[in-house]
N, C-alpha and C positions, 0 to 999 in steps of 0.2 A: 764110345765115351772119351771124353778129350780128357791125356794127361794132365795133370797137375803140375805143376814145377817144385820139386822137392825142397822147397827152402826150408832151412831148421827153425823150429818151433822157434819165438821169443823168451827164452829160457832166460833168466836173470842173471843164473851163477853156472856156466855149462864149461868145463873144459876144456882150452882148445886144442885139445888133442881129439878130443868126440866132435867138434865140429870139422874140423880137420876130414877124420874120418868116415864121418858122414857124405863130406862133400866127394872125396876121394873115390868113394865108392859109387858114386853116383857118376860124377864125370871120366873115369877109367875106361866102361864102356863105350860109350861115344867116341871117348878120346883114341882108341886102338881101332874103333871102326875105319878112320880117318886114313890107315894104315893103304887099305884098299880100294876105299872110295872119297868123293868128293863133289861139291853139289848138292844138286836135288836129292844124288843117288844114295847117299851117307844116311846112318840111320839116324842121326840129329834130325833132318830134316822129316823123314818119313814119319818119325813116333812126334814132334811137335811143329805142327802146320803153322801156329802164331807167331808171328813176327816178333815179339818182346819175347818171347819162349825162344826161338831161335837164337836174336840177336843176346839173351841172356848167359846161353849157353855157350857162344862160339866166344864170347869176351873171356869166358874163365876156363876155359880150353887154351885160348890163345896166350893166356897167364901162364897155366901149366903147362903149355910148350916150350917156352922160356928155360924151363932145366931140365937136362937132359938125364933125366932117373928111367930112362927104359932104351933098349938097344935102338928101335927105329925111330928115337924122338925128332928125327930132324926130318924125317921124308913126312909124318904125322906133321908138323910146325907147317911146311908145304904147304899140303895139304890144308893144312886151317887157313894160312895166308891169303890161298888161293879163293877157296871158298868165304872169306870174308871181303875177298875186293869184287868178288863179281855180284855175292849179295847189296855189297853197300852200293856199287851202280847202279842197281836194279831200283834200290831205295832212292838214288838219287833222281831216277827218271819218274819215277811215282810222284816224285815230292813238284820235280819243274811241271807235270801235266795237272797236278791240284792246284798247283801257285797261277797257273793257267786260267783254271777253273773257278779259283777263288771257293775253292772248297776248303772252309778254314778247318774241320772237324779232319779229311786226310792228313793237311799238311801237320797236322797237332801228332796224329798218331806217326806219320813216317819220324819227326824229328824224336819224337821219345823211342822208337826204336833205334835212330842211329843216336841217340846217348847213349842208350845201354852197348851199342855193338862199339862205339869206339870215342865216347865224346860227344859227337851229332855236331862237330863241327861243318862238315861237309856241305849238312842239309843251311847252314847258315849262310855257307859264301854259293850257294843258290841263290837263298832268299836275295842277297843283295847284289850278285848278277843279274839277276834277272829284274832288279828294279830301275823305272824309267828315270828317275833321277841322274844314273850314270849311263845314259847313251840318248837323254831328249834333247836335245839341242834348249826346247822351247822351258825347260824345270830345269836348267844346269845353262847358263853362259859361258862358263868357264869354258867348257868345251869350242867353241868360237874361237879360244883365242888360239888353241893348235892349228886352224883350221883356216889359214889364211885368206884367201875367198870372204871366208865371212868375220874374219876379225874386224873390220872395216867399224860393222854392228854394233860390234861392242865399242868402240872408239867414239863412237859419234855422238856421246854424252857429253855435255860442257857445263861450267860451274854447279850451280846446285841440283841440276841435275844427275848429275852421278850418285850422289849420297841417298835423293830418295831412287835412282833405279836399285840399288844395292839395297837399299831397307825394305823395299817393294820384293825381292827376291827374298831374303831371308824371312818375310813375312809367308810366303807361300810355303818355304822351307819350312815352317816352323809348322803351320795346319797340316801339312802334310808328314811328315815325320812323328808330331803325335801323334798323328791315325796309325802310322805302323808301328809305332813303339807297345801300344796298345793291342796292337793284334801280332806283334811278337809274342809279347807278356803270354797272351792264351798259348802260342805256337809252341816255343819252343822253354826247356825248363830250366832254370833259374842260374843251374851250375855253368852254362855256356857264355854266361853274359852276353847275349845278342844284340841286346841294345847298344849297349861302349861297344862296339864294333862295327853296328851297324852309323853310329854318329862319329865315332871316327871316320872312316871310307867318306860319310856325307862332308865332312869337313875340309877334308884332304881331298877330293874329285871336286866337289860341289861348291865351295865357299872360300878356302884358300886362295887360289890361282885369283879368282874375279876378285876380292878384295884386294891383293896386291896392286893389279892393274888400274884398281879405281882411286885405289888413294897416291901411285905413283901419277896417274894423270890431274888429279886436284893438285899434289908437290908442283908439278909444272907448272898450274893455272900460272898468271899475276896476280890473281886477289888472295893475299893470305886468310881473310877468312874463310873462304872458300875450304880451302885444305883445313884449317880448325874446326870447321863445321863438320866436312866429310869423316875425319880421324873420328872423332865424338860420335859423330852420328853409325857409324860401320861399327864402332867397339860398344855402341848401343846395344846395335841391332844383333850383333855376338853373343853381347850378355844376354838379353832378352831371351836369344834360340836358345841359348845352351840353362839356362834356368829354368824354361817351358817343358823340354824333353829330361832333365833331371825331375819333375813333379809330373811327368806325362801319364805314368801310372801308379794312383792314388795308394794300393796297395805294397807296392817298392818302393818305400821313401827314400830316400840317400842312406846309404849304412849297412842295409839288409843285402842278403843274395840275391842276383837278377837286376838289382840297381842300375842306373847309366851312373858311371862315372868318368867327370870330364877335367881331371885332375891331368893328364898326358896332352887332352887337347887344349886347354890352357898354356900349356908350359911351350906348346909348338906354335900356338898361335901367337904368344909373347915375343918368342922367336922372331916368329915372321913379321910381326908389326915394330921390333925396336927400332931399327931405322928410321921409322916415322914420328914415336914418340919420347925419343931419347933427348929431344930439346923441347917437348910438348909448355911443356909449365912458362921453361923462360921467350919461347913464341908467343904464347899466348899475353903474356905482361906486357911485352914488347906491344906487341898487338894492340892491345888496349890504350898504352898509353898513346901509340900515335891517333888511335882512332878520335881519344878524347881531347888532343891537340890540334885536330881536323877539323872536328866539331864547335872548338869554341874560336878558332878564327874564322871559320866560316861567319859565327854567329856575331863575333865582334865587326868582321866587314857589314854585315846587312844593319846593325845597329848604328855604323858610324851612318850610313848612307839616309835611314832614317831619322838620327837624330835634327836635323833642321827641318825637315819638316814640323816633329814633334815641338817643338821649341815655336813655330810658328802657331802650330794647333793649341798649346798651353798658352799663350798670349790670347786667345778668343773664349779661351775655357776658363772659368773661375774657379779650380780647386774640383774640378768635375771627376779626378780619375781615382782618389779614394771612396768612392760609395760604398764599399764593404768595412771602410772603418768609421761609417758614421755615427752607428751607435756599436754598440757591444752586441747586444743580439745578431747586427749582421755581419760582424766580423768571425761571430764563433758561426752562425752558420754559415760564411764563406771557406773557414778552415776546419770546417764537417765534410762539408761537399769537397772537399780539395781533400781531405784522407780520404775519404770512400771511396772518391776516383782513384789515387795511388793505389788500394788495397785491392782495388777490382782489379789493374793492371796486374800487378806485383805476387797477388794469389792466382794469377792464372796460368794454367798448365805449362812448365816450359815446353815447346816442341823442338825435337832435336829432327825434323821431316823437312822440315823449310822455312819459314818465319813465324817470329816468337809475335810480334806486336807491328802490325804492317803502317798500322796507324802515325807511329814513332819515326817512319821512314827507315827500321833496321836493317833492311836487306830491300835495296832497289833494284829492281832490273832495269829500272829507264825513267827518263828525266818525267816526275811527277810532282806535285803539288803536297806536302805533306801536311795533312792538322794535326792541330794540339789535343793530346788526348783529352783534357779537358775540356775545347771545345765540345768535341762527341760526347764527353758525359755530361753536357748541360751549364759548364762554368763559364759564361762569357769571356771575351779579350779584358772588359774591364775589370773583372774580377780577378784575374791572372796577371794584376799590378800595371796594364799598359801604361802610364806616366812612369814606372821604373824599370823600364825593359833596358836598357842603355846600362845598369845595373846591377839589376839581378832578375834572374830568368828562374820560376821554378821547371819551365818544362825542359830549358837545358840539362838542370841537375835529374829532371826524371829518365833523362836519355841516358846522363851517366850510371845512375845504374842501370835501369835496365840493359845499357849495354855489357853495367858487369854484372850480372845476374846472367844473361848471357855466356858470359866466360867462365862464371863458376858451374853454371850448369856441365859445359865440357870435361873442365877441370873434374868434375866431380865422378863424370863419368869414367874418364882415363885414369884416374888415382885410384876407384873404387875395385878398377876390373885387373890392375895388375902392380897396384901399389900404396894399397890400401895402408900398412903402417903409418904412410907420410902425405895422411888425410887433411890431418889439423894443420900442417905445416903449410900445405898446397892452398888449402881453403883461406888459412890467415894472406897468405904471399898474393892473393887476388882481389881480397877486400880492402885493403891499404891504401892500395890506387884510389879506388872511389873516393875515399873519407879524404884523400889528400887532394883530389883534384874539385872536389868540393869544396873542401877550406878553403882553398886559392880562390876558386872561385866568386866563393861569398867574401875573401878579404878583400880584394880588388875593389868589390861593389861595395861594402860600404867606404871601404876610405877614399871611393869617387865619392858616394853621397857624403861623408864629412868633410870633404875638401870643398864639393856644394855650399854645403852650407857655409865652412867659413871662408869659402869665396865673397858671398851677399854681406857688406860694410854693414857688422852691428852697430846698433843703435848707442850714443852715448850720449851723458849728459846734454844736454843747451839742443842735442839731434833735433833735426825737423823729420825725419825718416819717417819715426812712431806715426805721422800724421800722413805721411807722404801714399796714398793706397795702394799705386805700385811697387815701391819698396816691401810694404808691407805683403803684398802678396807673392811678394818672391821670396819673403823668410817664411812666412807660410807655408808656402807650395814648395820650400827645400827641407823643412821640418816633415811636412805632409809626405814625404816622399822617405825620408828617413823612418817612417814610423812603418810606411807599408814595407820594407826592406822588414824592419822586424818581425812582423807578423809572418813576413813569406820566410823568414830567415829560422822562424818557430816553425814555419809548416815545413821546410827544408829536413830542420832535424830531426822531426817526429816521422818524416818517410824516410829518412836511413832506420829510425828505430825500427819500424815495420818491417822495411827489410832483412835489418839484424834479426831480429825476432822468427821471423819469416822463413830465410833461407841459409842464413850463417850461423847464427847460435846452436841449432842442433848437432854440426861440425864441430865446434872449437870449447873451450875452457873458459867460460866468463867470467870465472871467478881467478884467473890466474890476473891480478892487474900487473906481471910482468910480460905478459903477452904481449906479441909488436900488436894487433887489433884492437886490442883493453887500451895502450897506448897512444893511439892514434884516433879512435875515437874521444878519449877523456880529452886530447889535444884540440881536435876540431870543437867539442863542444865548450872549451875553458878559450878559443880567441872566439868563438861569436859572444861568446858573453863578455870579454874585452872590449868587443868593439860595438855593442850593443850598449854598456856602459860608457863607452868613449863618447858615444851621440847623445846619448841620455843627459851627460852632464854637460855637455856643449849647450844642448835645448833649454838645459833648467837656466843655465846662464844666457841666452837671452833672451828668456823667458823672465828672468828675474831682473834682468836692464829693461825690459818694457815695461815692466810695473813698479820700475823705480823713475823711471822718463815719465810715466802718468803721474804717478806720484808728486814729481816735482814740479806739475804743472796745476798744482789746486792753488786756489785762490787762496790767502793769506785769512781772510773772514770768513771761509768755509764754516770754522768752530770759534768766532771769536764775534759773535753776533752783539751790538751792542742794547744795553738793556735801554727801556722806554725810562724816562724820566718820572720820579717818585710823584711830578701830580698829576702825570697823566695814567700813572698804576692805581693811582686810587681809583680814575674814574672807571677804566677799563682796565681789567685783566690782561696781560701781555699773552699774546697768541703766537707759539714757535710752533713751525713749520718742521713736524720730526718726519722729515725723508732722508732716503744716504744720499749723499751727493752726488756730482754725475761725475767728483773724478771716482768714485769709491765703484759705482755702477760700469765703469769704461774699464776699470781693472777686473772685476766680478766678470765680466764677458772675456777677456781676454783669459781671465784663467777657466772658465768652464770651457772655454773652446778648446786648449790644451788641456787641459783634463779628459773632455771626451777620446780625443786624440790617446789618449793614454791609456784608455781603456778600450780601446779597441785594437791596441796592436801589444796590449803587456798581458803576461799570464798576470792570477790574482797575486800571487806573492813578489814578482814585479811591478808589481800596481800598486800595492802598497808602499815600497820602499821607494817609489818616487811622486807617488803622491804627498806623503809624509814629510819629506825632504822637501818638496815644493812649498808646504805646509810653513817648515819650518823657516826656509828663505823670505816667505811672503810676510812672517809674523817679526821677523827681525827687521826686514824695510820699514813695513807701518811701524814698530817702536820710534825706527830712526827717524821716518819722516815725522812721528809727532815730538819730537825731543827738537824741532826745528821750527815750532808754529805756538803763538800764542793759547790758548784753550780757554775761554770763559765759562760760567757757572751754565748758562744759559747753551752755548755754544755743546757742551757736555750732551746734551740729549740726543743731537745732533752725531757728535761723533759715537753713541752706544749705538745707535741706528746703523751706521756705518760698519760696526763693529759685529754688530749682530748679521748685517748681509755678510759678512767674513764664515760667520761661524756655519750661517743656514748653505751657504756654498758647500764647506768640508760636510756639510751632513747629508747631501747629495749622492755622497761617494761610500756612504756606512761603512767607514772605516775609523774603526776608536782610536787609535793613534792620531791619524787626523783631526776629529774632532776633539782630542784632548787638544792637541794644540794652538786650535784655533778657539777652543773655550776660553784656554790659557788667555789670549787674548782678548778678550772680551771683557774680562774682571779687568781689563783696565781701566777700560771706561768711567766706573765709580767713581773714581780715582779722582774725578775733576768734577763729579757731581757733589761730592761730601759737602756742609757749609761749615762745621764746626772744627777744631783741629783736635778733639777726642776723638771724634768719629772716622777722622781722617786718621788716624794714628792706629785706631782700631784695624780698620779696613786694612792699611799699607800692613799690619803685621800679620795678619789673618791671609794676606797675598802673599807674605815672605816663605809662609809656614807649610806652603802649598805646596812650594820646592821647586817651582819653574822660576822664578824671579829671585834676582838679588836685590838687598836693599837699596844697593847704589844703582841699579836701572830704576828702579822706583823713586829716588830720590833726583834723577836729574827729569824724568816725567814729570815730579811736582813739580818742578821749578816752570813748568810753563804755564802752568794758573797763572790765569789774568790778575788772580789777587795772592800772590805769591809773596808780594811785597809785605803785604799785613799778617797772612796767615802765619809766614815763614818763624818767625817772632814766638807765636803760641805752638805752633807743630814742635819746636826747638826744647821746650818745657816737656815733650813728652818723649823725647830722644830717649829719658834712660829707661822708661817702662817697655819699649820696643825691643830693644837692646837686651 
């Protein structure tokens, strides 16, 4: 019957002088046998055959060797020495023929016997001698490079090629490594940390050496992104390993005994890669900015090369290239389809393997043909503004960022894995660029399009212009082009928003507005709206000289019809003709055409405030042009008709602002209908008290009555009741 191991009961409160003693007596014997033998031959061995019974006993023998409380303790210490290094070889050849075997149930038992005999380190640096990771050529590169013959191999990587062979490698590293970390975890017991050891050795043979070499050959490249991409893409693929094999077994989460901990392999890998990224941040700016000074001279050469064409093409085309700002409906659905195409790009996965967006032309390997990603998602060239390409480009601005989305993607990577503190700082320091070189951008292009426009000779008094059709179609078609700047100038800002919201705001402080980003965005969005309002009032004004140049071209008896003679009124009734006139109709077309225009490139609450305002210019010319024209009683029906096409235009637009003030206008018309000068006194006060008019605009109005002569006399008698 097999002994027992005499361990002392689990007693609570036991003295350590009775454990002491206990033990004492138990290992005394063994311990003096040791005096004469050694081995097999000892009677440790003979009375317990079990390995864990052995290796339990010769650990707390080897303890009590340690002081010398009996005459022969040192030839006894020997003796234990002796017999503990040829047992643990014994264990160690056990442990290499089951690692052989893949008998995971031996290797489980050899390693908890050599914990108990001395640690079970031993049985550890088996385990990872004897794994192919450190001597396959085909799971370890690194090895190649001592190995000159075949270093050649590893060299023969160029540009983006090096970063996915390195991430192709740690990806293999990474499935393979949790397979054995997990069958450590069974192997060997928790006090030995096998893992942190075994992922050090892997880091330090396996993955050091090849990274070094990969990313000093990308430093060499000539293409800097090249070496940006590779640095990002290797300290990826790093974080990645080393987060996989810290979660590799579910049961050891980070913190407990047995864990992998890679707090040492960070700190040598930081090491070894400062070299590389100890100017990473101000490369990467640098970077960008030239990339995005490459980018808009390229684009500024192909646009000058095309502009005479264009200019030829626009001479045969009438107003052909805003179709999306015809009505409102197709402008919001042109800038629907224009964000869900930014939102498809923009939400899609970054890849740090090799190209983010091939579409965009980001990463060329050879001379191709790039489209517009909005081509591919369905948005025609005409719908992507072609008459203001010379302008403003949204698929330029979509390049800029993505290309920085691109660099904060890296950026985020290298700050995250060894310099996290100076996240929000790195993160602000690379979205800056864009919002800046976007402004530029979008400044240049409109203050080409308002130099357009006030290049084209407004119209002025006596002008023949207003009649001229090609004159006219070239203030047209440089308004027309102004208005689609807006609209793309709206869909501009709302894809950086996407983006902020997207990929930057989760990074930084948005509520800090002393932020350099808070700053520089409130910046870019306070000059489009400058310069949005700079064209805006340019257009009302000559918008508001073409309907004062119509204006000035009505006939003088438009409203001054003369009445049929008293005996041919008795026989017949006089028959007036209540139509608006065709100057009043030639104006009503000019401003619903710039109205539509207005509502196809302004959000609603820009539509209003220049609706309104147009409103209000339009109601202040018609005052002045009738304080210029005779008005008869008769002629009066005539001009409410006129008056009333005024007001049914503002009510097109269901805006009450609007049509307050074109109401406002309307109640003037009475004004010249009245026949008595009570009613007329009436009326004028009943207008005063309304609060749009003063009495002195109503008073130089009267005075155009055809019978102003006569009334004037009786209206004068009711001055003080007014008053």
């Amino acid at each position: 019957m097999r002994k027992k191991i005499p361990v002392p009961a689990p007693i609570k409160k036991r003295a350590s002088r009775d454990l002491f003693r206990i033990m004492f007596t138990t290992l005394v014997p063994l311990f003096r046998d040791f005096e004469y033998h050694h081995g097999e031959a000892t009677k440790l061995f003979k009375t317990h055959p079990d390995g864990l019974h052995r290796a339990f006993f010769l650990a707390k023998l080897h303890r009590l060797a340690s002081v010398a409380w009996m005459v022969n303790t040192t030839v006894c210490r020997a003796s234990i020495v002796k017999t503990m290094d040829n047992y643990e070889q014994s264990l160690f050849a056990g442990f290499e023929v089951a690692y052989n075997a893949k008998n995971v149930a031996e290797m489980q038992r050899t390693a908890q016997i050599c914990a108990l005999l001395n640690g079970g380190m031993g049985c550890v640096q088996t385990y990872i001698t004897k794994h192919p990771v450190f001597y396959d050529t085909r799971l370890n590169p690194s090895l190649l490079i001592t190995t000159p013959p075949l270093a050649l191999q590893l060299l023969t990587a160029r540009g983006w090629d090096l970063s996915d062979q390195f991430v192709a490698h740690m990806s293999r590293l990474e499935a393979m490594c949790v397979q054995d970390l997990q069958m450590m975890a069974v192997i060997f017991v928790p006090q030995v940390n096998a893992g942190t050891k075994f992922i050090t050795k892997v880091m330090d043979d396996a993955v050091s050496d090849y990274l070094e070499v990969t990313l000093r050959q990308a430093q060499q490249s000539e293409n800097t992104e090249v070496f940006l991409h590779t640095t990002a893409a290797c300290i990826h693929a790093c974080s990645t390993f080393l987060e996989a094999v810290i979660h590799a077994v579910p049961d050891r989460p980070p913190g407990v005994p047995g864990a992998v901990r890679v707090d040492s392999i960070k700190r040598n890998l930081h090491g070894m890669l400062l070299p590389f990224i100890a100017e990473h941040l101000t490369l990467e700016i640098n970077y960008l900015l030239q990339r995005y000074d490459r980018v808009i001279k390229a684009w500024e050469i192909k646009q000058n090369e095309e502009r005479e064409e264009r200019k030829l093409r626009a001479l045969n085309e009438k107003l052909s290239g805003a179709a999306f700002l015809k009505t409102r409906e197709a402008a919001r659905a042109h800038k629907n389809k224009a964000l869900e195409t930014i939102r498809t790009i923009l939400f899609a996965p970054l890849a740090l393997g090799r190209t983010v967006v091939s579409a965009l032309g980001v990463i060329d390997d050879g001379p191709k043909k790039t489209v517009s990603p909005f081509v591919e998602f369905g948005i025609t060239d005409t719908l992507t503004g072609e008459t203001l390409q010379s302008n403003l480009s949204l698929d330029l601005c979509m390049n800029f960022v993505q290309h920085n989305r691109e660099a904060l993607g890296r950026v985020l990577v290298v700050t995250a894995a060894f310099h996290a503190p100076r996240l929000r700082d790195n993160v602000e320091a690379v979205f800056v660029p864009v919002l800046n070189t976007i402004a530029q951008h979008v400044e240049i292009g409109f203050k080409r399009a308002l130099g357009t426009m006030q290049a084209i000779p407004a119209p002025s008094r006596g002008a023949t212009s207003i009649d001229n059709p090609e004159a006219r179609d070239a203030a047209e078609r440089a308004t027309l082009e102004f208005f689609e700047m807006i609209h793309l100038g709206d869909v501009i800002q709302q894809m950086l928003d996407v983006y902020y919201s997207q990929d930057v705001q989760p990074w930084v402080n948005s509520q800090d507005f002393l932020a350099p980003h808070v700053a520089s965005k409130k910046a870019f969005e306070r000059r489009l709206d400058a310069h949005v309002a700079a064209g805006m009032e340019y257009s009302l004004q000559v918008t508001a000289v073409q309907v004062e140049i119509l204006l000035n071209k009505q006939p003088a008896d438009d409203y001054n019809s003369k009445a049929p003679p008293a005996e041919l009124a008795l026989v017949a009734p006089p028959v007036v003709d209540v139509v608006t006139t065709k100057t009043t109709q030639a104006v009503i077309q000019l401003l619903s055409r710039y109205g539509k225009l207005l509502e196809g490139a302004l959000d609603n609450s820009s539509l209003t405030i220049s609706l309104t305002e147009l409103g209000t210019r339009v109601t202040t010319l018609v005052v002045d042009h009738l304080k210029t024209l005779v008005i008869s009683q008769s002629g009066a029906l005539v001009l409410i008709a006129d008056l009333n096409a005024y007001y049914e235009w503002a009510s097109c637009f269901h805006l009450p602002s609007l049509r307050q003030e074109l109401n406002a206008l309307k109640e003037l018309g009475n004004l010249f209908l009245a026949e008595d000068a009570t009613g007329l006194a009436d009326m004028r006060q009943a207008i005063v008290r309304a609060g749009r008019w003063r009495i002195e605009d109503l008073q130089d109005l009267l005075r155009q009555r055809a019978d102003w002569s006569k009334i004037s006399k009786q209206l004068d008698g009711k001055e003080c009741c007014i008053q």
